[in-house]
C-alpha positions in Angstrom: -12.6 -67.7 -32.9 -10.0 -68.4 -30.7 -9.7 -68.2 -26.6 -7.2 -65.9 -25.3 -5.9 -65.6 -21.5 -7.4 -61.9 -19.8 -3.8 -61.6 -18.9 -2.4 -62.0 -22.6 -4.9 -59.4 -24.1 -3.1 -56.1 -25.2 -6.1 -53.8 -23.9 -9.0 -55.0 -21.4 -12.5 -55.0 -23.3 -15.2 -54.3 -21.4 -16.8 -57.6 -20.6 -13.4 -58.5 -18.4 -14.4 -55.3 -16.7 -18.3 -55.9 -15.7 -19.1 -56.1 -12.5 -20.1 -59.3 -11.7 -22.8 -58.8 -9.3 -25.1 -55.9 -8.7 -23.8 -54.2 -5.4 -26.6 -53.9 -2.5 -28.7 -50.6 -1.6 -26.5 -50.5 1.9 -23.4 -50.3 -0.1 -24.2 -47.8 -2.5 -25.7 -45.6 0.4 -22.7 -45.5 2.4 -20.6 -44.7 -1.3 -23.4 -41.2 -1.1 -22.6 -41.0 2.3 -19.2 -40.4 1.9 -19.9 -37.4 -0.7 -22.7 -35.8 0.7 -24.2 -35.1 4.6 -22.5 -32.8 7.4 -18.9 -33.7 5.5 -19.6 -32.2 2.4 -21.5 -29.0 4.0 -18.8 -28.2 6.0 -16.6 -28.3 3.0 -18.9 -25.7 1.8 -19.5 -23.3 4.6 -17.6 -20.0 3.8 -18.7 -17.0 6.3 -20.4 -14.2 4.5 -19.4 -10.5 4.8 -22.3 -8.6 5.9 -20.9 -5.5 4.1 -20.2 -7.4 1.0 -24.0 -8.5 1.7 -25.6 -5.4 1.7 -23.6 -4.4 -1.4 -25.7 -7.1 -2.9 -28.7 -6.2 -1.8 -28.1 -2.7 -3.1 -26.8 -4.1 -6.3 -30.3 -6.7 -6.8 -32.3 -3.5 -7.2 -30.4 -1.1 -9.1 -31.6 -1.3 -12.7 -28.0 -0.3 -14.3 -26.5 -2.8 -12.5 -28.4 -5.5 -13.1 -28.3 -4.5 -17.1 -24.4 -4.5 -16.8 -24.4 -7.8 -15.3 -26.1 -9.1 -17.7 -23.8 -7.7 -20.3 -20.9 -9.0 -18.7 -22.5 -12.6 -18.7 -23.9 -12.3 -21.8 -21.6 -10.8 -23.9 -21.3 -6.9 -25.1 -22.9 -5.8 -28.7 -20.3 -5.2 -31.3 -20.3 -1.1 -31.0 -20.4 0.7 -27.9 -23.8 3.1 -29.6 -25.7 -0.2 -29.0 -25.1 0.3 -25.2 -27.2 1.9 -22.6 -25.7 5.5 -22.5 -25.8 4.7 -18.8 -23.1 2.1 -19.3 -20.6 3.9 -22.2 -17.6 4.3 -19.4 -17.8 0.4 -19.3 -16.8 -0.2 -22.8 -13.2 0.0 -22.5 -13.4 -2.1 -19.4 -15.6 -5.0 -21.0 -12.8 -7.4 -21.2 -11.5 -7.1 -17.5 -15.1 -7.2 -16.2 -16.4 -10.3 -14.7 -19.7 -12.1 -12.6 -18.5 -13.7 -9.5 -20.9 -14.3 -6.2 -23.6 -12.1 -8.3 -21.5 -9.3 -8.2 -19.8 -7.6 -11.1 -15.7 -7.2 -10.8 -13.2 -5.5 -12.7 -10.1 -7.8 -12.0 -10.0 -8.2 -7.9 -12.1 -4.6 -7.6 -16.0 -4.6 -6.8 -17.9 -2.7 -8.8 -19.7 -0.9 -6.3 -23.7 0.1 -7.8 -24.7 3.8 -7.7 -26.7 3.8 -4.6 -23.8 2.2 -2.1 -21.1 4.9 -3.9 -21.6 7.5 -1.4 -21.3 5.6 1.7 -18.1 3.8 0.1 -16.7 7.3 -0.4 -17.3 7.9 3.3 -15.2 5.2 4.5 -12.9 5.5 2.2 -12.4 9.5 3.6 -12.7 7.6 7.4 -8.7 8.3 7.8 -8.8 12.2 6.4 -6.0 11.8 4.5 -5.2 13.6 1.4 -6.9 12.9 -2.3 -3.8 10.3 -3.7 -3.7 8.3 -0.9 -7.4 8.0 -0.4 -7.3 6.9 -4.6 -4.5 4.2 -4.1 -6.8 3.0 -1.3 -9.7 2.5 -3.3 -7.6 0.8 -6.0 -7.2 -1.9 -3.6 -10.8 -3.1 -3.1 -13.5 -0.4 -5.5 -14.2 0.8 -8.6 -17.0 2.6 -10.7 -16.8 4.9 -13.5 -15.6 8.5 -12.4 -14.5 7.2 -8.6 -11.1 9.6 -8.9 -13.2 12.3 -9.6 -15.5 11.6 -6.6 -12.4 11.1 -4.2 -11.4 14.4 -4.5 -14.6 16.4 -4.4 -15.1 14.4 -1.5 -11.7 15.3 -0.1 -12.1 18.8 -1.1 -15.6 19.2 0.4 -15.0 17.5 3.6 -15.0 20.7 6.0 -12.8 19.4 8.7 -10.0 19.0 6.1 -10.1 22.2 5.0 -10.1 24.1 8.3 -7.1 21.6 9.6 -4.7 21.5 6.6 -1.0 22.0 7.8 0.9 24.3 6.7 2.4 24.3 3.4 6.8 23.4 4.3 8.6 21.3 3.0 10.5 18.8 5.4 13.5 17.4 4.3 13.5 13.3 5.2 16.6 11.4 6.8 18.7 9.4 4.6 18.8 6.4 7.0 19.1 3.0 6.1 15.9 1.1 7.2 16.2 -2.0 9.1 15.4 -5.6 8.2 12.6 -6.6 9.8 9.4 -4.6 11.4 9.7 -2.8 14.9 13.4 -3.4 16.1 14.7 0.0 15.3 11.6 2.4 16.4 10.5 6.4 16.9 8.3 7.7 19.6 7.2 11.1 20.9 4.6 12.9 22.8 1.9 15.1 22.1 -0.9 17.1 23.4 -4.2 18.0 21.9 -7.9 18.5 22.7 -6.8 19.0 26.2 -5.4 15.1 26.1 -2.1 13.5 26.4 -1.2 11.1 24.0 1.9 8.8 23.2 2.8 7.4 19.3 5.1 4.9 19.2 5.9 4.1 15.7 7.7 1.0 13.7 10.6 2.6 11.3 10.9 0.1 8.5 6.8 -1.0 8.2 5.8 2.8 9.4 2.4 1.2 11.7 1.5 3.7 14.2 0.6 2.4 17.6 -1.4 5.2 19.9 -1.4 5.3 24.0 -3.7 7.7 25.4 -2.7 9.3 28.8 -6.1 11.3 29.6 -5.7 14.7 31.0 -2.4 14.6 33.3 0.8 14.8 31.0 2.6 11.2 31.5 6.0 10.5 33.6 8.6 8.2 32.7 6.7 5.9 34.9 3.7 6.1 32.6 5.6 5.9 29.5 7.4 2.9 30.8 4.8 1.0 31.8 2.9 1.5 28.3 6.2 0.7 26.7 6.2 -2.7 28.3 2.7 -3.4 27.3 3.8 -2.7 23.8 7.1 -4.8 24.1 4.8 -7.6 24.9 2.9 -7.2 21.6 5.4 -6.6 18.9 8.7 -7.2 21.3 11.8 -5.5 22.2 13.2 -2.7 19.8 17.4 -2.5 19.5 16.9 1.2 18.6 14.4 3.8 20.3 14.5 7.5 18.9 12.7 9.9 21.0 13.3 14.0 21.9 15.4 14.9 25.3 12.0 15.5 27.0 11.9 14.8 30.9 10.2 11.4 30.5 13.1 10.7 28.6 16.3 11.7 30.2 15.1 10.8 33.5 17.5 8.2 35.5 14.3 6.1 35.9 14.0 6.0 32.1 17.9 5.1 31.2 18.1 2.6 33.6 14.7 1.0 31.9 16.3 0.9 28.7 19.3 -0.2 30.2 17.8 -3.3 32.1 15.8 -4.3 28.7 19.0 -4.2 26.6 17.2 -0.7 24.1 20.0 1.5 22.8 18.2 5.5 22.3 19.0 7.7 20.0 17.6 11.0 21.3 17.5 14.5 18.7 19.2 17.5 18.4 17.9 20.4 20.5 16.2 22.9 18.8 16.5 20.5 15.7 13.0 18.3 15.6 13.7 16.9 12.3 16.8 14.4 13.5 13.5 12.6 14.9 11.6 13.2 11.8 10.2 10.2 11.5 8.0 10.4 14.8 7.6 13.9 14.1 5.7 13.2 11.0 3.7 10.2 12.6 2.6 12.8 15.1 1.5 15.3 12.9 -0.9 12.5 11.2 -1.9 10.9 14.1 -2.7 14.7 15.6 -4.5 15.2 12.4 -6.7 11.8 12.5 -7.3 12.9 16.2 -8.5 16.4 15.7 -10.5 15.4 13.1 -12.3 12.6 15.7 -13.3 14.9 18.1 -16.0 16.5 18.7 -17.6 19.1 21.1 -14.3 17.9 23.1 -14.9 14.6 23.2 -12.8 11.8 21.0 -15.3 9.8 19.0 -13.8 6.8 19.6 -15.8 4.4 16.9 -14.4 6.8 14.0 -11.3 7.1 15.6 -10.2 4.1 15.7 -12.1 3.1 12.3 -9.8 5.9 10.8 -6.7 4.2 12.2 -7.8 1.0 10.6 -8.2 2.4 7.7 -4.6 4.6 7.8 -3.1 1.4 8.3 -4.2 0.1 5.2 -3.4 3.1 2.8 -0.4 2.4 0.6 2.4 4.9 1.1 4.7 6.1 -2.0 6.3 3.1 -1.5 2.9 1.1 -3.3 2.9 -0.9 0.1 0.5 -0.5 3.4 1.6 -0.5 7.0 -0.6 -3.4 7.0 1.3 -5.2 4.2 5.1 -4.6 5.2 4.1 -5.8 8.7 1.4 -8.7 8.4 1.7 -9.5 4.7 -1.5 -8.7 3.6 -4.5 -5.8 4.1 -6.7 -5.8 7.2 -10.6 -5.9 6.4 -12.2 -2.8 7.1 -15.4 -1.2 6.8 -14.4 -0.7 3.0 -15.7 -3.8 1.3 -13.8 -5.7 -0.5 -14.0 -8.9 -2.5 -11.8 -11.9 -1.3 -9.7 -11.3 -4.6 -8.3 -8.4 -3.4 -7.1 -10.1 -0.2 -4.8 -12.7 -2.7 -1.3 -11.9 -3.0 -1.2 -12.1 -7.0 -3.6 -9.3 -7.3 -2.0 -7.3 -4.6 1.5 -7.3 -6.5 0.1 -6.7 -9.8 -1.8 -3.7 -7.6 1.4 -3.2 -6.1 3.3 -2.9 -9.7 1.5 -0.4 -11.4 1.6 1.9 -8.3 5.1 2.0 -8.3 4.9 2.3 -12.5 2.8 5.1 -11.9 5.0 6.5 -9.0 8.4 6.0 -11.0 6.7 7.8 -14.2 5.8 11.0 -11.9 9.4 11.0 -10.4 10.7 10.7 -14.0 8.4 13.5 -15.1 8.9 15.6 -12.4 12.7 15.8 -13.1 12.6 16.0 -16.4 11.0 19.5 -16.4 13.8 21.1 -16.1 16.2 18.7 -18.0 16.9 18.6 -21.4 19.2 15.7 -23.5 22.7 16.8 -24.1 23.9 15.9 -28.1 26.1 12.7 -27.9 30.2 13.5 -28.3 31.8 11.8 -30.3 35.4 10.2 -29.8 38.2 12.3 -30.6 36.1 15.4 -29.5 38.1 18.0 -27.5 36.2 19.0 -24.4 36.5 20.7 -20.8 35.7 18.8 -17.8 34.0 20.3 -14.8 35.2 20.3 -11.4 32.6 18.7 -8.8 34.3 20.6 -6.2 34.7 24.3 -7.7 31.4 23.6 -10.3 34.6 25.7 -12.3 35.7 24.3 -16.6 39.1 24.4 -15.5 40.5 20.5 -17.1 40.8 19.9 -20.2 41.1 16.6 -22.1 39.9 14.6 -25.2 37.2 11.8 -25.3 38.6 7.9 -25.8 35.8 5.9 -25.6 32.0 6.6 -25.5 30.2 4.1 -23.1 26.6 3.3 -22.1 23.9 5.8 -20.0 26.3 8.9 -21.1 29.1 7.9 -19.9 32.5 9.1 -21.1 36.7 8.2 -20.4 38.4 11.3 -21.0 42.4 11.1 -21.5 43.7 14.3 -19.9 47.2 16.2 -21.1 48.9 14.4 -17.9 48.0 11.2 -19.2 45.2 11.4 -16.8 42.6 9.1 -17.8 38.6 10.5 -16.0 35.2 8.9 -16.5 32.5 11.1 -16.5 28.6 11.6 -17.4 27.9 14.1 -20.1 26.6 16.7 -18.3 30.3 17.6 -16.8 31.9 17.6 -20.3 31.7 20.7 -22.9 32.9 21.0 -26.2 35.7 22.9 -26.7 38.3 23.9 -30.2 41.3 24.0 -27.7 43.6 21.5 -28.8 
């Protein structure tokens, strides 16, 4: 055996390594210490949502529930006949399902249990708004087996919607470029109903509503400006306000506002409400959500409010929430929902298939009427429509074929056109 420096050894064995002395009952206390105590609960605390909470509590005694969990944990049986019937519409859904905080998820949605559906589907309806936006709402947080279904019967049943539906016209929208960031280039307007004065004030590019209520006396400029300044303060100074030529705002008192806080206005047409369409169609919602709120004459203010909330947070066509464009994220409402659904990953992927599903019904919608055009070959003699006339009167022949049916046409002059396929016909003139 030979002796070997610990500093010429190619690997340390484990004798070099022992500790030499066993360490004393103070040190290895303080060594818990540091791992354990007020420090490490106060890593742990995380604030519990009550509604989330009585989801739970719900969930803990519902029988189905409690059997899918334990599916879901557990594993699923190899055919779906070996299920409960009960749980069938889960089958297709067993690999997305997941147990987290002893609640069952599919992806960032809660599975909400039988018992807690109903009340879900009530604040889900707290905004009144129609049956697609109330279903890309739930997508957000919810889920259960049949919930589109349940959306609109309860959007169908709900009385008050039915009695207040607008009218059914078609209003063209403004092709306007929207602006670059939230609330410098705004609409506002002012309405009446219940007997109440009310101002909306609304942010163009994010589309969050902001509501100032003037009780029973209709507002002056004075009023308006002093609620304007209050909102200034919150979400600061707009370049761009478009408003109607009412009083309040062609008044001297209300130029010389603007003028002093640096606000160009853009006021509409006479007799032509849609140049301000955009406030125009905040008030009819907001007039809508009001309606709806009051009662016996008197604005419920708890579901008011709890409706706005919950407007704010509905996804337009755009897949994307006032809440969203302006704060970056949903608000928490009385419609619970899982942290998960709060994270930005799940909220694009959300965000993704919406517009999927959006671009899909655009795509179908169009198609309806259209019909694909046989390819022309080059060579092929064909007449060219005029854009102007909509009139067959050019003639040419086809030189190269390119991509998304597009073709370059050499005309008799030497001429040479590009043009989509729709605009070309076959013709045997030479």
């Amino acid at each position: 055996m030979e002796w070997k420096q610990g500093k010429d050894h190619m690997i340390p064995d484990c004798l070099s390594r022992a500790p030499v002395c066993v360490p004393e009952t103070n040190e290895m206390l303080a060594e818990i210490d540091e791992f354990s105590g007020p420090k490490s609960t106060i890593y742990s605390i995380e604030l519990e949502d009550p509604s989330l909470r009585a989801i739970a509590e719900i969930a803990k005694n519902d029988s189905e529930y409690q059997e899918l969990k334990r599916y879901v944990m557990e594993g699923f049986p190899e055919n779906k006949e070996s299920l409960p019937a009960a749980l069938h519409p889960y089958w297709k859904l067993k690999n997305l399902l997941t147990v987290e905080d002893d609640m069952v998820l599919k992806g960032y949605q809660l599975v909400i249990p039988r018992a807690a559906r109903k009340e879900v589907l009530i604040q889900l309806h707290k905004s009144h708004q129609g049956i697609e936006k109330t279903k890309r709402r739930a997508r957000q947080t919810v889920f259960w087996p049949a919930i589109s279904s349940d959306i609109q019967n309860i959007v169908e049943a709900c009385k008050l919607c039915q009695e207040l539906r607008p009218s059914i016209q078609k209003e063209p929208l403004m092709n306007d470029p929207l602006p670059d960031r939230p609330f410098v280039d705004v609409s506002m307007d002012l309405f009446s109903t219940g007997g109440k004065n009310f101002m909306v004030y609304v942010d163009r590019l994010s589309g969050w509503p902001i509501i100032v209520q003037f009780g029973t006396r209709c507002p002056n400029s004075a009023a308006v400006i002093n609620s304007l300044r209050r909102i200034f303060s919150d979400t600061g100074i707009p370049i761009r306000i478009r408003c109607d030529g009412g009083p309040q705002f062609s008044s001297l008192e209300f130029k010389e506002f603007l003028r002093k806080w640096k606000i160009n206005m853009s006021p509409s047409s006479p007799h032509f409400p849609q140049s301000n369409g955009h406030a125009e169609a905040a008030v009819k919602v907001m007039k809508s959500l009001i309606l709806k709120c009051t009662k016996n004459g008197v604005l419920d203010e708890e579901e008011y409010h709890a409706g706005l909330l919950e407007f704010r947070n509905t996804p337009t066509s755009t897949g994307y929430s006032p809440s969203q464009l302006l704060t970056g994220r949903p608000l928490r409402s009385l419609v619970p929902a899982h942290r998960r659904s709060f994270s930005r990953n799940w909220l694009d992927a959300a965000n993704q298939i919406d517009r999927d599903h959006q671009r899909n019904l655009v795509a179908e919608q169009f198609n309806k009427n259209a019909k694909n055009l046989n390819p022309l070959d080059v060579g092929t003699n064909v007449r060219i429509q005029n854009p102007s006339t909509k009139k067959w009167d050019m003639t040419g022949i086809i030189v190269d074929r390119g991509e998304y049916r597009k073709y370059t046409i050499k005309c008799p002059s030497g001429r040479v056109l590009i043009r989509n396929r729709r605009f070309l016909k076959r013709t045997q003139e030479g």
